[in-house]
C-alpha positions, -999 to +999 in steps of 0.1 A: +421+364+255+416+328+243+389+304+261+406+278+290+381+255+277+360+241+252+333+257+228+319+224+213+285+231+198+273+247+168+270+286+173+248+310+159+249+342+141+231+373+138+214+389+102+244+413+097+271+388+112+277+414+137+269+389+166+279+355+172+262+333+202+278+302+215+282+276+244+313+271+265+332+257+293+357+281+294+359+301+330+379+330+312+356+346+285+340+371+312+349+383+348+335+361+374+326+331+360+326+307+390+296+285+383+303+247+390+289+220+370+288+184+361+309+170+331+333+200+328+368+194+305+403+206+315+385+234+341+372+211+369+336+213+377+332+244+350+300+252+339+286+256+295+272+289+299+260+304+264+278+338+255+277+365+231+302+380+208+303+413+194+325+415+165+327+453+159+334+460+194+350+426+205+333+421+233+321+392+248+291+386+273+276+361+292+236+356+282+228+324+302+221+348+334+190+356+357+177+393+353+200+405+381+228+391+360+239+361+387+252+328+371+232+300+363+234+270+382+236+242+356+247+240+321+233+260+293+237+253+259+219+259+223+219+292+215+198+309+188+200+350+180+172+376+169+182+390+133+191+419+154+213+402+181+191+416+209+170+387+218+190+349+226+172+319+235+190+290+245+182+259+271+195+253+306+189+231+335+197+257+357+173+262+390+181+298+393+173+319+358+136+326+369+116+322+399+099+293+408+118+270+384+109+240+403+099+210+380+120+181+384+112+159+353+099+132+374+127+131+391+152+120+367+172+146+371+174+174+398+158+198+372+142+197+340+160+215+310+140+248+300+143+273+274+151+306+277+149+342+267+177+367+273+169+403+262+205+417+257+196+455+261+176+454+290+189+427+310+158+406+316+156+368+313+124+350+309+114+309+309+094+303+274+088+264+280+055+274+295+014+266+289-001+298+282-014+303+317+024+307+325+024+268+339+058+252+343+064+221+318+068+186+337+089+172+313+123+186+297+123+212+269+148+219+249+169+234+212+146+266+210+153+288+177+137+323+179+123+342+152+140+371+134+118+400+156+124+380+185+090+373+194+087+339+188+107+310+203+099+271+187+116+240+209+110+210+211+095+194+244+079+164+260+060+181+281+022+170+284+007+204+299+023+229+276-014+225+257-045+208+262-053+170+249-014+164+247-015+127+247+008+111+224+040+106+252+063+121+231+082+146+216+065+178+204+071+212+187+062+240+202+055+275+199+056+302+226+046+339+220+064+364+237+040+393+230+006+373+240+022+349+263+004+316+244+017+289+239+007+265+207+015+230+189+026+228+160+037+193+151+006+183+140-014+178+111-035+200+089-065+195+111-052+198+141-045+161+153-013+154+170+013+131+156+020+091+160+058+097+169+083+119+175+098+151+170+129+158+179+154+174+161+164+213+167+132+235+145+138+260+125+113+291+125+107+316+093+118+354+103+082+363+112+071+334+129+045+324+106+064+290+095+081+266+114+097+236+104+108+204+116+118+168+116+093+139+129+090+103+128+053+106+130+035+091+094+000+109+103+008+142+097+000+142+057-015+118+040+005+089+021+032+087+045+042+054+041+085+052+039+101+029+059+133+030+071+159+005+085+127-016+094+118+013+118+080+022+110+080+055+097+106+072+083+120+109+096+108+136+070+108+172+076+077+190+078+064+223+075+035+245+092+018+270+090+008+287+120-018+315+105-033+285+079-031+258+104-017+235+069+008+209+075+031+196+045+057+176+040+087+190+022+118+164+024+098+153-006+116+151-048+104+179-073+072+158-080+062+155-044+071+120-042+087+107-005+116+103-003+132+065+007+149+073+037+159+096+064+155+133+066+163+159+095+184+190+103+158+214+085+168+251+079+143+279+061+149+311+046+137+343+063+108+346+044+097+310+048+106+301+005+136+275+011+136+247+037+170+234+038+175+197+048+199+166+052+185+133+036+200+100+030+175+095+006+183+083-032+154+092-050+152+131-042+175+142-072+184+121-107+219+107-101+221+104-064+240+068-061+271+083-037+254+062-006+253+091+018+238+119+033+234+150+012+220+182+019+189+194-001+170+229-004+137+228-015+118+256-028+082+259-017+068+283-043+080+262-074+082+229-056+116+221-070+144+201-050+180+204-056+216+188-041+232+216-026+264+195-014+280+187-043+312+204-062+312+233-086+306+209-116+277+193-102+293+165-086+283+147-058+302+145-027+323+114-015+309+119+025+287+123+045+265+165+050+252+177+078+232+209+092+224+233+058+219+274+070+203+297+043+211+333+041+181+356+038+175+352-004+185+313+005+207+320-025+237+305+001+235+277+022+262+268+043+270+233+056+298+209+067+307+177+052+333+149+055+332+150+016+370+153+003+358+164-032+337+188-031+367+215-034+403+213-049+433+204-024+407+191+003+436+167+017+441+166+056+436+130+067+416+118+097+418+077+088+402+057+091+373+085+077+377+096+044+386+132+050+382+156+080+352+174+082+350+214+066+321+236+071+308+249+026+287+277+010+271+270-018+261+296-040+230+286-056+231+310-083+262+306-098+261+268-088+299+274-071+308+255-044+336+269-015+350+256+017+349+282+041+371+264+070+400+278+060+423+305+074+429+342+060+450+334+033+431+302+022+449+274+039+430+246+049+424+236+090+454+217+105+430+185+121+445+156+108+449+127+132+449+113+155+421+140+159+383+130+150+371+135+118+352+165+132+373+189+126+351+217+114+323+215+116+282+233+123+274+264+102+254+296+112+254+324+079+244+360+078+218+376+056+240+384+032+258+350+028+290+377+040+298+354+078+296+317+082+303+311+119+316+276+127+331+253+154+366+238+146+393+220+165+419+234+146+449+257+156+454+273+124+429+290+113+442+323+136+474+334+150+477+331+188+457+298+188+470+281+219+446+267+236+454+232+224+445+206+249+409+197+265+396+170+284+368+164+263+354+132+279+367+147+315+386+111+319+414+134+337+436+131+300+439+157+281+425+146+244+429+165+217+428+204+207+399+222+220+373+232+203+365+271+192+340+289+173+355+310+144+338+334+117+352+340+079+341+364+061+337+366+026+351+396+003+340+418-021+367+436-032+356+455-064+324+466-045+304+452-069+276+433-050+294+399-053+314+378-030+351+375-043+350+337-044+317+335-067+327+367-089+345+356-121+360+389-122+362+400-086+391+427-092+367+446-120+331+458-108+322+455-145+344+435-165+326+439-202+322+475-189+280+473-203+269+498-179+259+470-153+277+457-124+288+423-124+272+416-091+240+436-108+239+411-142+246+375-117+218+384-100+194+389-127+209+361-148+231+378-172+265+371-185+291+391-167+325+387-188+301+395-219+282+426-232+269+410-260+276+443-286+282+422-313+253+402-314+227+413-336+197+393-320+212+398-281+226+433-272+226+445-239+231+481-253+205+485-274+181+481-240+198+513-230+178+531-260+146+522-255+118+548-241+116+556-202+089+536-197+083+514-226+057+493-212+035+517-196+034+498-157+050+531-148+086+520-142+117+534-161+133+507-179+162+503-157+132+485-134+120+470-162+155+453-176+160+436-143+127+419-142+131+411-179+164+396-178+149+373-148+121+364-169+142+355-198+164+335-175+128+315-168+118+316-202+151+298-218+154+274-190+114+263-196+097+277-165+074+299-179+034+290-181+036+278-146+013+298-121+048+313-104+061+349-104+098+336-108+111+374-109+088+388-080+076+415-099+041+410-088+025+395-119+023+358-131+049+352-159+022+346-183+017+383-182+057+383-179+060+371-210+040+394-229+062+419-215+095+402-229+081+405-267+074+442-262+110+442-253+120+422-284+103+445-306+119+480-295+152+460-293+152+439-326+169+415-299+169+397-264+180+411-235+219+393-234+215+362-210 
C-alpha cells in the first residue's frame, strides 16, 4: 500500500541495501498510526514518524516508538541506520520516547528536540543527547548519524551541559557512547579548545567511530583559517577529528592543502574513515573549476589528493548546482543529486525557471563514469517537470557495495501503481504538487562479474578478452578489460600466468601477487610512486613495491598489461 502522505527528507540505507529508513506523514504505512501533530500535509494533524523498510521481506515498521512500542508525541525526523539495520537514530520532539524527557529549551518550544536510539531487535529506545552522568540537554539536539556497529551516535547540539566548560553559545558536535554511556566534544581543535562559531550541519561518523566529520564556521580550529565568505567572517569548511588522537584537520582543502575560497558543508566519509565527501562552492579546489556553482568533492586523506566527483563521464563539469555526496564502503562510488542538465545524455525534463529538475548520480571513481540513478526500471527519466519545483529527485543514501542508492522524488513514474499524487506540502489547505516518496534502484550485474552493468564495458561477457581474469577482477586492479594484451611483446598478461608459485618469496602465490602488481603499476605510470603511501594496500610502502614490479619484469620480459 502506498503512503497517504508525504516522505519529504533524505532517507537512509543500510550496508547491504537490505534496509531503508525514512520520515513520513503518512497515517497508512503501519496499523495504528494515530499520533497528531503540528504542520501535517493532506492528513490533518498527522504526525513525521521515522520508519523502516525491509526490502527482502517488504515490510515496513515504525522506529520513532518508546520501548513499549506507543507512538511518539511530536514529529520525528532524520534517520540514520547501523551497517546492519539493527540500530536507528533519528531526532524527535516527542515528550513521551523515554522517561523524564522534560527539558523545554527555555521555553521556546514545549519540548526540546532529542536524539534517539531505536534497537530494532529488541524493542528498546534510548535518549543519546545526554552528559555522561545521563543529564538531560537544555538546549535542542538534533541530525544524529550512528556508526556502523551502532555504538556511537554524533549530532549536533546547543546544548551547554552535554560537557564541562561549554561556553561558546553555539552549535557543537557531539559524541555519545552507547557502551560507556559518555558523552564527548568533538568540534574542537587539536588541543582541545572549543570553537569561535558554529557547527551545524548533519556529521558524518567513520564505521568504527573513531572519525567524525563535520562542517563549522568556526576559524580556530586549525591554524591559518583565514577564508572569508560573502563578507561573513569565517568561511564553512569541513573538518575532521579524530577521537582516539584528539587531532583536528581541515579537509575541504585543494590537493596542496591550500583553503579553499568559499563555502563547504554536507560532509560524507567512507567506512574506514579514507574519503570525506563534500559540497563546496569553492573555485580553487580543482584546475578548471569556472562553472560558478556548487560541486561535490571527495578528498582522500591518506594521499591528500582532491577530486570533482560531479561532473560527466568526460570530465566535464556540471551546469548546476550538487548537493549531499554518500560513499560506499571502498568510497569508489559516491552518490549525489544535482540540478546539473549535463552531466548525463537525454537529461531533458524542464522545471523553468531552473535549469533542469533535480536527479540523484553515482559516480564511479574508478572508471571515472558518471550515471543518473533517478530513473525508472527501464531507464526513463522522472516525470517532474513543472509546474513542480526543481526538486524533483533528490538526497542519496548508497550501500556498501555501490549496488542501492535510496532517494526521495516527487515523481510518479519511476514505479507502477504510483498514485498518490497530491499533498498539501505547505498545509495551506491546497493541495500542491505530487507527494513526495523514497524509492531505491538497484544496480545490475548481469554477467556476474564483480561489476555494475552501467560501469562494465562489456556487461553481457564476464571476461570479454577471455585472459583468465574477470572484467570486474582487471577494473579493479587497473587493467584493461576488452584487451589481453597477447600480442604485445613488452605487455602480456599471459606470460604472468607462467611465472613460479611464488616468485618473490613474501609467501603469496602469484595470483596474490599480480593483483598488487598491476595496482602498483597503475601508481607507477600515473607518477605516484616514491611517495610514503601504500597505494595497493599490500602492507609495504611502494618504494619496496617497486622493487617488486622489476622482479616481475624480469621473469616476464614484459609489464603486467595496464
Amino acid at each position: 500500500m502506498e503512503a497517504n502522505d508525504e516522505s519529504r527528507l533524505a532517507p537512509a540505507i543500510s550496508a547491504d541495501g537490505r534496509f531503508v529508513a525514512f520520515s513520513s506523514h503518512a497515517s497508512n504505512l503501519v496499523s495504528g498510526d494515530t499520533n497528531t501533530c503540528v504542520g501535517s500535509t493532506t492528513i490533518p494533524g498527522s504526525c513525521e514518524d521515522v520508519f523502516v523498510h525491509d526490502l527482502a521481506t517488504s515490510t515496513t515498521t515504525r522506529v520513532s516508538v518508546d520501548s513499549a512500542g506507543q507512538q511518539a508525541d511530536g514529529f520525528s525526523e532524520s534517520p540514520s541506520l547501523s551497517a546492519n539495520g539493527r540500530y536507528v537514530a533519528f531526532d524527535s520532539v516527542a515528550t513521551n520516547l523515554v522517561p523524564g524527557d522534560n527539558n523545554t529549551c527555555g521555553g521556546y518550544s514545549p519540548s526540546c528536540r532529542d536524539v534517539f536510539v531505536h534497537d530494532s531487535v529488541t524493542g528498546s529506545t534510548e535518549r543519546v543527547s545526554v552528559s555522561t552522568n545521563g543529564g538531560e540537554a537544555n538546549a535542542e539536539s538534533f541530525s544524529p548519524v550512528i556508526s556502523g556497529d551502532g555504538r556511537f551516535v554524533a549530532f549536533v547540539s546547543r546544548a551547554s551541559n552535554l560537557v564541562a566548560g561549554d561556553d561558546n553559545n553555539t552549535y557543537d558536535i557531539f559524541v555519545h557512547d552507547r557502551e560507556s554511556g559518555i558523552t564527548e566534544r568533538v568540534s574542537m581543535d587539536s588541543a582541545g579548545n572549543e570553537s569561535n562559531g558554529s557547527s551545524t550541519d548533519e556529521p558524518a561518523i567513520s564505521a568504527d567511530g573513531r572519525y567524525v566529520v563535520f562542517e563549522s564556521y568556526a576559524s580556530n580550529l586549525v591554524l591559518g583559517d583565514t577564508n572569508v565568505c560573502y563578507s561573513i567572517p569565517s568561511c564553512s569548511d569541513v573538518f575532521i577529528h579524530d577521537r582516539v588522537t584528539g587531532a583536528t584537520a581541515r579537509v575541504s582543502v585543494d590537493s596542496a592543502g591550500v583553503q579553499a575560497d568559499n563555502a563547504s558543508g554536507e560532509p560524507a566519509i567512507s567506512p574506514d574513515g579514507r574519503f570525506v565527501g563534500f559540497s563546496s562552492s569553492a573555485t580553487n579546489l580543482v584546475s578548471g573549476d569556472s562553472n560558478g556553482t556548487q560541486d561535490v568533492f571527495i578528498h582522500d586523506r591518506i594521499t591528500n589528493a582532491t577530486e570533482r566527483v560531479s561532473v560527466d563521464s568526460a570530465g566535464q563539469q556540471g551546469d548546476g548546482d550538487s548537493f549531499d555526496p554518500a560513499l560506499s564502503a571502498n568510497g569508489r562510488y559516491v552518490a549525489f543529486w544535482s540540478t546539473a542538465s549535463n552531466l548525463v545524455p537525454d537529461d531533458t525534463p524542464s522545471c523553468a525557471p531552473f535549469i533542469s529538475c533535480s536527479d540523484t548520480f553515482v559516480r564511479d571513481r574508478l572508471t571515472a563514469t558518471t550515471v543518473r540513478v533517478s530513473i525508472d526500471s527501464a531507464g526513463n527519466q522522472a516525470n517532474c517537470g513543472t509546474p513542480n519545483p526543481p526538486l524533483c529527485a533528490f538526497g542519496a543514501a548508497i550501500s556498501a557495495t555501490g549496488g542501492e542508492v535510496a532517494f526521495n522524488s516527487l515523481a510518479d513514474n519511476l514505479v507502477q501503481g504510483d498514485t498518490n499524487n497530491y499533498c498539501d506540502t505547505d498545509a495551506d489547505g491546497i493541495y500542491d504538487d505530487n507527494c513526495r516518496d523514497i524509492f531505491v534502484h538497484a544496480l545490475s550485474d548481469t554477467d556476474g562479474d564483480g561489476e555494475w552493468d552501467v560501469f562494465d564495458p562489456c556487461p553481457l561477457v564476464a571476461d570479454c578478452d577471455a585472459d583468465g581474469w574477470s572484467d570486474g577482477s582487471e577494473i579493479t586492479i587497473g587493467t584493461d578489460p576488452l584487451d589481453a594484451c597477447a600480442d604485445t611483446a613488452t605487455a602480456n598478461d599471459e606470460a604472468i600466468d607462467k611465472m613460479p608459485a611464488d616468485l618473490n618469496d613474501d609467501r603469496r602465490v602469484n595470483t596474490t601477487d599480480r593483483v598488487l602488481v598491476m595496482r602498483a603499476m597503475s601508481a607507477y605510470k600515473r607518477g605516484l610512486y616514491d611517495r610514503r603511501f601504500d597505494l595497493n594496500t599490500d602492507g609495504r610502502i611502494d618504494r619496496i613495491d617497486r622493487d617488486i614490479v622489476d622482479l616481475y619484469i624480469t621473469a616476464t620480459g614484459g609489464l603486467p598489461c595496464a
